[in-house]
Backbone as JSON Lines, residues from 0, in Angstrom:
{"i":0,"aa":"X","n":[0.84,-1.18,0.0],"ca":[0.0,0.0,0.0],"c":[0.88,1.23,0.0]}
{"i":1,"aa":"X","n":[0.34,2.19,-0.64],"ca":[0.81,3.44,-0.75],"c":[0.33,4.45,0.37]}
{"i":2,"aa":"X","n":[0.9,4.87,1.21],"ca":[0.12,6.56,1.98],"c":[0.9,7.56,1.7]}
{"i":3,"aa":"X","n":[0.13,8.3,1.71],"ca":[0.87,9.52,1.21],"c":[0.2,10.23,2.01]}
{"i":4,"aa":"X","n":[1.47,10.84,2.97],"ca":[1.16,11.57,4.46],"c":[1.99,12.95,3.97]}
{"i":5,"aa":"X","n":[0.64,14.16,4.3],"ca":[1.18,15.85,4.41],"c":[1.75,15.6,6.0]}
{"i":6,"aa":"X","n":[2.79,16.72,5.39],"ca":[3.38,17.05,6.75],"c":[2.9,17.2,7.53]}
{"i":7,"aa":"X","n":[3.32,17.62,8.78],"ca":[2.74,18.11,9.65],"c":[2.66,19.9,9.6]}
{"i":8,"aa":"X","n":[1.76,20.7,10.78],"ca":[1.25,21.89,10.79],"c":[3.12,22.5,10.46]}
{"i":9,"aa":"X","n":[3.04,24.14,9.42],"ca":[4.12,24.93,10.25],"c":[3.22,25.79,10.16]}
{"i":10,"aa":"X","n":[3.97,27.4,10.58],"ca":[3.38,28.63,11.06],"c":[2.48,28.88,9.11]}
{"i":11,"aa":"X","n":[3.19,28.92,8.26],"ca":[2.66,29.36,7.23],"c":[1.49,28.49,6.77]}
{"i":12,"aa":"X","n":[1.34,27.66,6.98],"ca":[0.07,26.5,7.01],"c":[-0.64,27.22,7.49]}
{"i":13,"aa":"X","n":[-0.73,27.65,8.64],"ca":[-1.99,28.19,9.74],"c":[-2.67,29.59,9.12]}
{"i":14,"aa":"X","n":[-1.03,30.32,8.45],"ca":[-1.17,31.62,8.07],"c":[-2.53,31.36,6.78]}
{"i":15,"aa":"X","n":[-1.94,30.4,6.02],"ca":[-3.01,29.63,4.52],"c":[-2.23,30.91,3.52]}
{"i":16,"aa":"X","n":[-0.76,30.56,3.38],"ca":[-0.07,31.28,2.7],"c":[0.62,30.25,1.6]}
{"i":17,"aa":"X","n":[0.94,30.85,0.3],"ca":[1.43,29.42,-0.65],"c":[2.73,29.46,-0.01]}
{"i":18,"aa":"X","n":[3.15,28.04,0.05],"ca":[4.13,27.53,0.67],"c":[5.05,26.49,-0.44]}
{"i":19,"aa":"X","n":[5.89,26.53,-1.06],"ca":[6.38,25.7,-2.07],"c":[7.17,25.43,-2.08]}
{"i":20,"aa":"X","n":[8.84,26.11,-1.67],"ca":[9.78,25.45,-1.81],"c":[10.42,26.02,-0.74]}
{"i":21,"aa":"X","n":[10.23,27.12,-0.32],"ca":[10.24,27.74,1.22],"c":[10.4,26.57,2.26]}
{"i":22,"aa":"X","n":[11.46,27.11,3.2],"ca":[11.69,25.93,4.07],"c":[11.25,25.79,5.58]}
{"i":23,"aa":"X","n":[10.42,26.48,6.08],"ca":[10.33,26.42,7.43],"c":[10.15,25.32,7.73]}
{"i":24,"aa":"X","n":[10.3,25.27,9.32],"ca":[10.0,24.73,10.31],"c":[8.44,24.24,10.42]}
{"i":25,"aa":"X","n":[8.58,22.79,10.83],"ca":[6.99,22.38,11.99],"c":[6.92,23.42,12.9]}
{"i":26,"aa":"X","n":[5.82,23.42,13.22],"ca":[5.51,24.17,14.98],"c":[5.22,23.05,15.83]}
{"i":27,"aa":"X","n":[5.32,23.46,16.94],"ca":[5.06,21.83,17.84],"c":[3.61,21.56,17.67]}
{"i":28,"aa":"X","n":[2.73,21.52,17.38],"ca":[1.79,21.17,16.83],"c":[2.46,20.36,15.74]}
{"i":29,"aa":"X","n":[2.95,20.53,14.82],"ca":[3.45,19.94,13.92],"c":[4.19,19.1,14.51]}
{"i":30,"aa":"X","n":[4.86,19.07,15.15],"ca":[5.96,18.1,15.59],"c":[5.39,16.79,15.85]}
{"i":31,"aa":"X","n":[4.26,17.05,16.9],"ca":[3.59,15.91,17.29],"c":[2.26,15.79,17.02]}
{"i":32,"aa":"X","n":[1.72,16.23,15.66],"ca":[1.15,15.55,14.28],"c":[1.79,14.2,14.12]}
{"i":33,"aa":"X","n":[3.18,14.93,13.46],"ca":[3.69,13.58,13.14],"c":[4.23,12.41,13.53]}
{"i":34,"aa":"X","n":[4.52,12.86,15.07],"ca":[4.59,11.88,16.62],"c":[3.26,10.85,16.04]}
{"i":35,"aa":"X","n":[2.26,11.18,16.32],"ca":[1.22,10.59,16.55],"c":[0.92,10.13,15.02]}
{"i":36,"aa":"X","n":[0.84,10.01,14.04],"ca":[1.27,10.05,12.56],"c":[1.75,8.34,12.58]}
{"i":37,"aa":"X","n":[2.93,8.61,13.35],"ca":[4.11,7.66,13.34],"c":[3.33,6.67,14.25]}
{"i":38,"aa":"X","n":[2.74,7.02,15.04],"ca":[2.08,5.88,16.12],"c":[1.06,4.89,15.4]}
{"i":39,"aa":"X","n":[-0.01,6.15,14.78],"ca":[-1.27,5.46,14.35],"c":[-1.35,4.57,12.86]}
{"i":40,"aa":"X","n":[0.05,4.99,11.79],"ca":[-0.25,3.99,10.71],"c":[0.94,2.79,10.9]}
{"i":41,"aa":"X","n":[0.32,1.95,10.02],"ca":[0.83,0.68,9.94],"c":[2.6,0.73,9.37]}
{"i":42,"aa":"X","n":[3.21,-0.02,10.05],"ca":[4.81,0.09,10.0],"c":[5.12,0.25,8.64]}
{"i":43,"aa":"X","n":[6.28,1.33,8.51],"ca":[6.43,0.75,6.94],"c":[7.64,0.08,6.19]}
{"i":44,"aa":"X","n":[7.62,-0.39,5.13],"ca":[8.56,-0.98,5.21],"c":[9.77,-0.25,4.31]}
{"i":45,"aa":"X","n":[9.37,0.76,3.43],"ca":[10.23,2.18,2.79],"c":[9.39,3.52,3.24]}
{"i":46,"aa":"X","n":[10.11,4.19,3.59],"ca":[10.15,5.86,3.94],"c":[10.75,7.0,2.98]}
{"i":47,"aa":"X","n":[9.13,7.68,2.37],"ca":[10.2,8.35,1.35],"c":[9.86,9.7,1.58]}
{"i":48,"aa":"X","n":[10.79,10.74,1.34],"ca":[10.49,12.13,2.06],"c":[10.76,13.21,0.96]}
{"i":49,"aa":"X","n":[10.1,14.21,0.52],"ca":[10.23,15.07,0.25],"c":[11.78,15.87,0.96]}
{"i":50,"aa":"X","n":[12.67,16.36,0.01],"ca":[14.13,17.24,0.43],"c":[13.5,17.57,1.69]}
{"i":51,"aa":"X","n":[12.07,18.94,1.45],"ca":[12.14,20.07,2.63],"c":[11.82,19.05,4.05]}
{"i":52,"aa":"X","n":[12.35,20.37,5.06],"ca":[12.37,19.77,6.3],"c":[11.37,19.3,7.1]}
{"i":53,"aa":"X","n":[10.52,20.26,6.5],"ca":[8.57,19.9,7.31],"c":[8.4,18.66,6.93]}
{"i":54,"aa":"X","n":[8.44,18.07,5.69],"ca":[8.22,16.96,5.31],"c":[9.57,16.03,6.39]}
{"i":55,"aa":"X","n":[10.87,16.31,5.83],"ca":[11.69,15.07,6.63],"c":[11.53,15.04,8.15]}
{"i":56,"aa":"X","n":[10.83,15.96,8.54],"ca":[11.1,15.76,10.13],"c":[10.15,14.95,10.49]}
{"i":57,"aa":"X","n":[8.94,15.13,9.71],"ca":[7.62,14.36,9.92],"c":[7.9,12.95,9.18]}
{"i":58,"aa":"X","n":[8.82,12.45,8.28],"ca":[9.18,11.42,7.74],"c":[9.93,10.32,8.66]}
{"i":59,"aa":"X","n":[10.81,11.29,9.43],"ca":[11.64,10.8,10.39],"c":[11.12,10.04,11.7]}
{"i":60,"aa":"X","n":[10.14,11.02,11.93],"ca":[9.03,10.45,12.98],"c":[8.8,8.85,13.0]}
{"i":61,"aa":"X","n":[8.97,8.27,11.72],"ca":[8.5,6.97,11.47],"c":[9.72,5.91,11.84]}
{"i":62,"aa":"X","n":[11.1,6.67,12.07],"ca":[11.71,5.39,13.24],"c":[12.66,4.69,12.15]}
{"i":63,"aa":"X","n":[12.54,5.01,10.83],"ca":[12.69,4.32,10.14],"c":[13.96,4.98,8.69]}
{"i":64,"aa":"X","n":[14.71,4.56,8.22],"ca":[15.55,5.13,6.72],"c":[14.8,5.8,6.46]}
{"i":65,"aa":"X","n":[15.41,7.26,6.16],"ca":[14.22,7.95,5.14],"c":[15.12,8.22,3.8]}
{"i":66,"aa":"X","n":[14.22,7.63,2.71],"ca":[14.88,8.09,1.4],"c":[14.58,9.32,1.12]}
{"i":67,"aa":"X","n":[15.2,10.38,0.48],"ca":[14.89,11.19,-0.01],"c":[14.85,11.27,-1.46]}
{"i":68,"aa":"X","n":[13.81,11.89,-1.75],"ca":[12.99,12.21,-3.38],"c":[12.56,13.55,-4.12]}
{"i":69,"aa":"X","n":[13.92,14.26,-4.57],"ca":[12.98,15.79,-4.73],"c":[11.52,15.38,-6.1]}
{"i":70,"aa":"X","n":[11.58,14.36,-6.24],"ca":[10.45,14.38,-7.31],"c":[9.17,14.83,-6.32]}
{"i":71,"aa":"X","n":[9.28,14.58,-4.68],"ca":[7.83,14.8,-3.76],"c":[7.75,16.42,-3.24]}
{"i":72,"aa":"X","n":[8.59,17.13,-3.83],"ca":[9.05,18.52,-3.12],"c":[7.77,19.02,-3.95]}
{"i":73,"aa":"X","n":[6.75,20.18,-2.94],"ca":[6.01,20.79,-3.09],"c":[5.67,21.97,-4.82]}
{"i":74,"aa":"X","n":[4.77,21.82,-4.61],"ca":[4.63,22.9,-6.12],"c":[5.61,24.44,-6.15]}
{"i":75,"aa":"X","n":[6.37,24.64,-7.3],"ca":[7.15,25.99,-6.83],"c":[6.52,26.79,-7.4]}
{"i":76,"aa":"X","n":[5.88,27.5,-6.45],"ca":[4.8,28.65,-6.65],"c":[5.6,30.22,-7.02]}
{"i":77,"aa":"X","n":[7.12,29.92,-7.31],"ca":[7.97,31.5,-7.67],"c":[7.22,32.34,-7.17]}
{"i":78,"aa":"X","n":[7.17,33.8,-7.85],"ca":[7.27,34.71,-7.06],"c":[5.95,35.18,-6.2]}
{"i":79,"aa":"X","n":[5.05,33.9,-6.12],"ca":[3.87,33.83,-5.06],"c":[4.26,33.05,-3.72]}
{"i":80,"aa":"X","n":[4.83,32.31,-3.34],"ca":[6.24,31.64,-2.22],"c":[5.53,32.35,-1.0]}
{"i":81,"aa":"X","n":[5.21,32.39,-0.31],"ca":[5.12,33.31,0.92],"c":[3.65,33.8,0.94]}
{"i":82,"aa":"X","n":[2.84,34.36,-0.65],"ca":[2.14,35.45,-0.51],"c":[0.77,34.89,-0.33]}
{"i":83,"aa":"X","n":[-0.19,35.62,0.68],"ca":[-1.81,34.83,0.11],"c":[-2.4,34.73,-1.12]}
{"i":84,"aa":"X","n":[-3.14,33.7,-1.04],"ca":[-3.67,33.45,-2.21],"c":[-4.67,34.92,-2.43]}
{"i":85,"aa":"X","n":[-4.98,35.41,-1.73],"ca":[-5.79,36.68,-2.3],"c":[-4.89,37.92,-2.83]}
{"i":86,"aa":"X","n":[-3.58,37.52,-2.71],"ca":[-3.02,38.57,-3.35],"c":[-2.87,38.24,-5.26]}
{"i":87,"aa":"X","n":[-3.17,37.2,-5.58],"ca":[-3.48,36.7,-6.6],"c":[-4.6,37.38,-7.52]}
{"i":88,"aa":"X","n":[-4.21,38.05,-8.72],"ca":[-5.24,38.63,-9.38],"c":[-6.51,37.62,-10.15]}
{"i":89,"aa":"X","n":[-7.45,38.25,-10.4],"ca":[-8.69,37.08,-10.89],"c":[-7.89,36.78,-11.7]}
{"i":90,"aa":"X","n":[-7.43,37.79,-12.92],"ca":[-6.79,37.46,-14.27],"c":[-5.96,35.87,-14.47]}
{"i":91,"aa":"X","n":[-5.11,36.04,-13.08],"ca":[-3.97,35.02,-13.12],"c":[-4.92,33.81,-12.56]}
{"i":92,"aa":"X","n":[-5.77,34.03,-11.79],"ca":[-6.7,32.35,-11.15],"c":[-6.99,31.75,-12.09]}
{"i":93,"aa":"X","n":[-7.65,32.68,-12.94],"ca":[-8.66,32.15,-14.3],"c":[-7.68,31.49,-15.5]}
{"i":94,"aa":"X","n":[-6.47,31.59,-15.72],"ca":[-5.34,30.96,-16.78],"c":[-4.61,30.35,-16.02]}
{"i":95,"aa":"X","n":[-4.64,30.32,-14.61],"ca":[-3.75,29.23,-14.0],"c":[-4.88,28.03,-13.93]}
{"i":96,"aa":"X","n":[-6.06,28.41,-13.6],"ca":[-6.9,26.97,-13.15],"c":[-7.58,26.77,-14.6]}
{"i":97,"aa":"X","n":[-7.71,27.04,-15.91],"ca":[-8.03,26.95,-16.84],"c":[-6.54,26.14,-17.79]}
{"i":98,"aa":"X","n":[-5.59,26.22,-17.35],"ca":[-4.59,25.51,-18.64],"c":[-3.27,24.97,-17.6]}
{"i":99,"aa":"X","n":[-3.47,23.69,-17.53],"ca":[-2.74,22.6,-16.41],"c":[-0.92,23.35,-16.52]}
{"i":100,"aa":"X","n":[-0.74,23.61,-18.32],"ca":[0.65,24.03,-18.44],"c":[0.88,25.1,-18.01]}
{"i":101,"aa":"X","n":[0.36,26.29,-17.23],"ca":[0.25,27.56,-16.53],"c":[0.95,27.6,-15.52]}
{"i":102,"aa":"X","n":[2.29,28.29,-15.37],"ca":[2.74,28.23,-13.95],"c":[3.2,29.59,-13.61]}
{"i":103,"aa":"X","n":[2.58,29.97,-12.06],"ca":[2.92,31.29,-11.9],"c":[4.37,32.01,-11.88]}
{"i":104,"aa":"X","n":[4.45,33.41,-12.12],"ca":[5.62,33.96,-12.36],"c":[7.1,33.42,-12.11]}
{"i":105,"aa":"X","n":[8.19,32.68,-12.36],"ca":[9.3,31.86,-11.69],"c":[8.65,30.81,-10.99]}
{"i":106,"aa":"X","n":[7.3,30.43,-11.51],"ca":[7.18,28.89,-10.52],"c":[6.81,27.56,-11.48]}
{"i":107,"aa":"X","n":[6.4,26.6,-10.87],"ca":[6.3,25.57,-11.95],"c":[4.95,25.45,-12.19]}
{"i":108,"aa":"X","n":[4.41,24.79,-12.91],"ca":[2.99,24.31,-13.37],"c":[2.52,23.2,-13.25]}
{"i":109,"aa":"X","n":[1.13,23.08,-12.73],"ca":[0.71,21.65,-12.62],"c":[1.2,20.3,-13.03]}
{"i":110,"aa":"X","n":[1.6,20.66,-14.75],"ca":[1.78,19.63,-16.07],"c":[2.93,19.33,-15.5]}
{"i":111,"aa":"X","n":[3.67,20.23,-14.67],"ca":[5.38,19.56,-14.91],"c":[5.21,18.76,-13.66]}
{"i":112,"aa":"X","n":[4.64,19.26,-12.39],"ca":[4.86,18.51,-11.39],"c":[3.97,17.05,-11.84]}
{"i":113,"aa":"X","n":[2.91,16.93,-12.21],"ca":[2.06,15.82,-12.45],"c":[2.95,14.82,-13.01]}
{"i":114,"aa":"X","n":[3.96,15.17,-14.02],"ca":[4.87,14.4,-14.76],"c":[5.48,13.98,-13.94]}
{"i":115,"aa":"X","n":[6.31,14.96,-12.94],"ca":[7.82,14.19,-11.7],"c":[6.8,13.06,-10.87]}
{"i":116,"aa":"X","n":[5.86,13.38,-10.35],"ca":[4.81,12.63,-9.52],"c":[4.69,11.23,-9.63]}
{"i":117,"aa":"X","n":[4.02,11.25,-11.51],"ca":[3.35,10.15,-11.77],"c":[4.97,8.72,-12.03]}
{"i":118,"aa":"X","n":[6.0,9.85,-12.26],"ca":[7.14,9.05,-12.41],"c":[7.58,8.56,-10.99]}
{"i":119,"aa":"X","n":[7.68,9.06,-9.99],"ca":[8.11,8.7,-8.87],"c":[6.53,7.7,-7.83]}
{"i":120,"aa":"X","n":[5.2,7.76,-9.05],"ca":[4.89,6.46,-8.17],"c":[4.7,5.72,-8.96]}
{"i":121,"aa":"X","n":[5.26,5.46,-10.61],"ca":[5.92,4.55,-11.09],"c":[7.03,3.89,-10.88]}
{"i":122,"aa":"X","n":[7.96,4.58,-9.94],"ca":[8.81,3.76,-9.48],"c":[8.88,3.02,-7.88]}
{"i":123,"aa":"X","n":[7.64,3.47,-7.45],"ca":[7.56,2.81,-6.06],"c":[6.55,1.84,-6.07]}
{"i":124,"aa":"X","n":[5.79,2.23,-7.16],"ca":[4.84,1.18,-7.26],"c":[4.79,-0.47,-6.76]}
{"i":125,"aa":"X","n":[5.91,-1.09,-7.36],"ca":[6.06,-2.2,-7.12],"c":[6.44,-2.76,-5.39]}
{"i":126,"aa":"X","n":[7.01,-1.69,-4.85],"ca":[7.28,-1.6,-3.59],"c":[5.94,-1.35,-2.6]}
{"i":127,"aa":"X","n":[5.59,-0.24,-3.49],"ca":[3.51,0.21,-2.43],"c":[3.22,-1.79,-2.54]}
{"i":128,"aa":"X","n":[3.53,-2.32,-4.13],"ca":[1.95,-3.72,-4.17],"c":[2.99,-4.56,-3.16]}
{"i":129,"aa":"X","n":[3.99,-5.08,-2.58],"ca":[4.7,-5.78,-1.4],"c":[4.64,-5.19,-0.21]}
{"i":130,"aa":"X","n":[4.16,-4.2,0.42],"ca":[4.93,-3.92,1.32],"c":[4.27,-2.26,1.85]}
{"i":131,"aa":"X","n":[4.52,-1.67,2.55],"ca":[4.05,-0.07,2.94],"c":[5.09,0.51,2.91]}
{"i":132,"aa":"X","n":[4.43,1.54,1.93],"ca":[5.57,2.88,1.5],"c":[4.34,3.82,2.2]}
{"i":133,"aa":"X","n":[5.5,4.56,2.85],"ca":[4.34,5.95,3.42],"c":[5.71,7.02,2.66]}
{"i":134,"aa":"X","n":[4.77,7.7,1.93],"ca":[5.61,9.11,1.21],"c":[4.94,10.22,2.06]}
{"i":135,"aa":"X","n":[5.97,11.06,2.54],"ca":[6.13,12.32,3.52],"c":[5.97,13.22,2.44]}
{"i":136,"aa":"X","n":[5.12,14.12,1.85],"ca":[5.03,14.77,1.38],"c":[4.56,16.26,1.32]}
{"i":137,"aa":"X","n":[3.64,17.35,-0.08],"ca":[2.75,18.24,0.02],"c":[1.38,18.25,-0.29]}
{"i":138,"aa":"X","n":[0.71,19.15,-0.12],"ca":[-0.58,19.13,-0.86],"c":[-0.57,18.6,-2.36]}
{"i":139,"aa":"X","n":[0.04,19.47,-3.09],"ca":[0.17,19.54,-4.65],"c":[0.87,18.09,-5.38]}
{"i":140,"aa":"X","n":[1.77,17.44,-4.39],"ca":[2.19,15.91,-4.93],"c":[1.37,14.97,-4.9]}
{"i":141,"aa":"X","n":[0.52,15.26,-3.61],"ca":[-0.4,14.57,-2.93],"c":[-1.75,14.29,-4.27]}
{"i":142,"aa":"X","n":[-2.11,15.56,-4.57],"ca":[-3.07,15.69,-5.47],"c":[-2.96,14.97,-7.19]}
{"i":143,"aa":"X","n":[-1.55,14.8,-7.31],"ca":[-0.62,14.44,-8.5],"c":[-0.78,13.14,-8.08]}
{"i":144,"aa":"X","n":[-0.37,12.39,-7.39],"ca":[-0.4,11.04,-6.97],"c":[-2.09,10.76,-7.39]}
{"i":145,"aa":"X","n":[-2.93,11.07,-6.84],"ca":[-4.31,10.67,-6.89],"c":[-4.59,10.89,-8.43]}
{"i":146,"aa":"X","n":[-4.43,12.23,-9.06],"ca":[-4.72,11.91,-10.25],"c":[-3.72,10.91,-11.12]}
{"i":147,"aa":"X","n":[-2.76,10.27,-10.72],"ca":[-2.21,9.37,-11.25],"c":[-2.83,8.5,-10.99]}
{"i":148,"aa":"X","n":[-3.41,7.81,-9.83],"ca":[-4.0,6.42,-9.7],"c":[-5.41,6.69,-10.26]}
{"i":149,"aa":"X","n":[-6.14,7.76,-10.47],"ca":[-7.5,7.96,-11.14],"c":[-7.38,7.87,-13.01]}
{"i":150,"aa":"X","n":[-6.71,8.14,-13.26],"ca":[-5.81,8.43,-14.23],"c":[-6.91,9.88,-15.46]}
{"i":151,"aa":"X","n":[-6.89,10.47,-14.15],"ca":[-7.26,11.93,-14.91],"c":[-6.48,12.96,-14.52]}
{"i":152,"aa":"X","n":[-6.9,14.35,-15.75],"ca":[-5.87,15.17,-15.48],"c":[-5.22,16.16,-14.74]}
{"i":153,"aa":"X","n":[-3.99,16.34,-14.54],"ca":[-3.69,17.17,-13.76],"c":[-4.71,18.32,-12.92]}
{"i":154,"aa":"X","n":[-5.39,18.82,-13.87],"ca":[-6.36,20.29,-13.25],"c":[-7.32,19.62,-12.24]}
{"i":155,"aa":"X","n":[-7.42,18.07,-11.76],"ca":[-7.96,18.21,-11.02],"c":[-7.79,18.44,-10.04]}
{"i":156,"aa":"X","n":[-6.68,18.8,-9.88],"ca":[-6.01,19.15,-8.33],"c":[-6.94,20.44,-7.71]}
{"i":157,"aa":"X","n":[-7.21,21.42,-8.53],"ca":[-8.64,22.52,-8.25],"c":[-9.53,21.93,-7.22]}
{"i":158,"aa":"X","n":[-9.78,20.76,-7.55],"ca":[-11.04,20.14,-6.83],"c":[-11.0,19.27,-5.63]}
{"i":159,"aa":"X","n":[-9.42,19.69,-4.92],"ca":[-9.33,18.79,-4.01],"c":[-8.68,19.91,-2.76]}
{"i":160,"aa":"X","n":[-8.78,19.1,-1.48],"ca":[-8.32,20.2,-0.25],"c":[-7.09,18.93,0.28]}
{"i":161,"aa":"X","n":[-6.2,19.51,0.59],"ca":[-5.14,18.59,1.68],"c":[-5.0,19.25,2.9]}
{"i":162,"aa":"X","n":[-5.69,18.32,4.08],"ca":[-5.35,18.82,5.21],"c":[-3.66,18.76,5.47]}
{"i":163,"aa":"X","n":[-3.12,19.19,7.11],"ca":[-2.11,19.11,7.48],"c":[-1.92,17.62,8.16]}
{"i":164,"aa":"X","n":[-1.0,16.64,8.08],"ca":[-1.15,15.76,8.66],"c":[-2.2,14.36,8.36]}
{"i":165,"aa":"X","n":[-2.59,14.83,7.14],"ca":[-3.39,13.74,6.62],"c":[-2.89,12.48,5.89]}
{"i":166,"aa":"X","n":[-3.63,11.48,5.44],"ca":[-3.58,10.12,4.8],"c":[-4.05,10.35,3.83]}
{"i":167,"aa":"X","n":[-3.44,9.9,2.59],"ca":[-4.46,9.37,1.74],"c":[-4.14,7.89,1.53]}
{"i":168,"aa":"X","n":[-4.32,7.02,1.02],"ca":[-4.12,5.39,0.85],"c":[-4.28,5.29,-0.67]}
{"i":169,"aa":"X","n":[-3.24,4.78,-1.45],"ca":[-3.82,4.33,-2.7],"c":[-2.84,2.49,-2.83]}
{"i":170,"aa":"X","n":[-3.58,2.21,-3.02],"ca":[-3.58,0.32,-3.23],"c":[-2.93,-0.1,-4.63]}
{"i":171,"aa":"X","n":[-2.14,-0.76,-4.8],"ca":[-1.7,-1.63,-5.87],"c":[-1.96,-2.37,-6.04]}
{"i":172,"aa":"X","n":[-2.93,-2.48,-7.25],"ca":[-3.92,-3.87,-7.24],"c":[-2.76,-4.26,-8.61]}
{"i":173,"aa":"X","n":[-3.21,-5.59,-8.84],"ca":[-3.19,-5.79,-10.07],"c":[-3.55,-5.18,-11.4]}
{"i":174,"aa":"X","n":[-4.82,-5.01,-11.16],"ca":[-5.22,-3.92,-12.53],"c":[-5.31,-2.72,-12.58]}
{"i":175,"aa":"X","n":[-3.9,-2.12,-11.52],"ca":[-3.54,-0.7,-10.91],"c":[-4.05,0.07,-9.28]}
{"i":176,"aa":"X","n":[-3.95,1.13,-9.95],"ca":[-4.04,1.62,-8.43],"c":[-5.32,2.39,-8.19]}
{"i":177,"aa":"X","n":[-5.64,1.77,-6.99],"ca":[-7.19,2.38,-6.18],"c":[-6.7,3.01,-5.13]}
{"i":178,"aa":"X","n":[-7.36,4.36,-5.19],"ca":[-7.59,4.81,-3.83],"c":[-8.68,4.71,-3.1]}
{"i":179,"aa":"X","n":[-7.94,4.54,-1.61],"ca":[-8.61,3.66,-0.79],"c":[-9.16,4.86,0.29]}
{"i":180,"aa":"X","n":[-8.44,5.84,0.62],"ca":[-8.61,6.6,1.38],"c":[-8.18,7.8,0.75]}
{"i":181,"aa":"X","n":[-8.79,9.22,0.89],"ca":[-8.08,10.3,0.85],"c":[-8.29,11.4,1.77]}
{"i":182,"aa":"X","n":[-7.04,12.5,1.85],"ca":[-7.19,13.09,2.96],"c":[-7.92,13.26,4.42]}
{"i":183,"aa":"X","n":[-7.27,11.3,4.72],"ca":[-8.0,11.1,6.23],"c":[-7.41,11.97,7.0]}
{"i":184,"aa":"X","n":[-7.97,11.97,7.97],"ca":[-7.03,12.59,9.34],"c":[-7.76,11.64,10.74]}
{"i":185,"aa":"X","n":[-6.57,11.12,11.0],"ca":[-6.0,10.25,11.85],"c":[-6.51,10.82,13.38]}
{"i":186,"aa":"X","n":[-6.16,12.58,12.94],"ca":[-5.34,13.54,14.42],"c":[-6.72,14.53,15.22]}
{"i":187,"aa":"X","n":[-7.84,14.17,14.11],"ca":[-8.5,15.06,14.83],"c":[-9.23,14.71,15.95]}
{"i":188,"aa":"X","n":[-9.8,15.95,16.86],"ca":[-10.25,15.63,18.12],"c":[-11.77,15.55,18.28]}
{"i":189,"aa":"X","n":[-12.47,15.61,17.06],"ca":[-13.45,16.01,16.56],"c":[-15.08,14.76,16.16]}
């Protein structure tokens, strides 16, 4: 089985600021997200982590080798990195969420990340159908992964939310991959 676990909380998460290749820190909230992360899923038997640190620290949590994979490193949102999404003009929403190859000013575009994605769970694949791979990842890989096992396109990432600290599950069947779960959360108190 495949999970594909968001990091845990940092400060710019909370802020709901684009966050892409920017490196902060968990907050302890975050920290022990992924404490408890590490408790509640099933052992795994590869650990694969996104470079940034939010992701490896929450990867690490799991006790276990962590490989690292910049193919899982977050969408690079260039010169939006930091800024709210409302500082975003309609002009630019409407040709970014209208044409998958659209990527904002110095950042990348759906099409390219969907490509690194669908390649890096072509190559774990065989490892998800033996065994549990939990990938430490972002929202935007997260969303790439699913439309890889759905096998539709990139833009649907529009239509999806990634909590902090969530699951999704996608299965290696024989006649490919099902998702089984998406953006569970394990952590809430709710």
């Amino acid at each position: 089985m495949l999970l594909l676990v968001r990091h845990g909380q940092t400060a710019e998460n909370v802020q709901g600021v684009f966050l892409g290749h920017a490196d902060p820190p968990l907050t302890d909230a975050g920290r022990e997200q992924a404490r408890r992360l590490a408790a509640e899923l099933p052992r795994p038997t590869l650990v694969v982590s996104s470079p940034l640190q939010r992701a490896r620290v929450t990867a690490e949590a799991f006790g276990e080798p962590v490989r690292i994979d910049e193919r899982w490193i977050e969408l690079d949102y260039g010169d939006l990195d930091g800024r709210s999404p409302s500082a975003v003009s309609e002009d630019m929403w409407t040709r970014w969420r209208a044409d998958a190859s659209h990527a904002p000013p110095g950042g990348e575009s759906l099409q390219h990340l969907g490509n690194r994605v669908r390649a890096a769970c072509a190559d774990i694949s065989e490892a998800a159908a033996s065994g549990t791979v939990v990938v430490v990842t972002h929202v935007s890989p997260i969303k790439a992964a699913v439309a890889w096992a759905l096998e539709v396109p990139d833009d649907v990432a529009w239509r999806m939310y990634v909590e902090d600290a969530s699951v999704t599950r996608i299965d290696i069947e024989p006649r490919g991959p099902v998702v089984r779960w998406f953006n569970r959360g394990f952590l809430r108190d709710d």
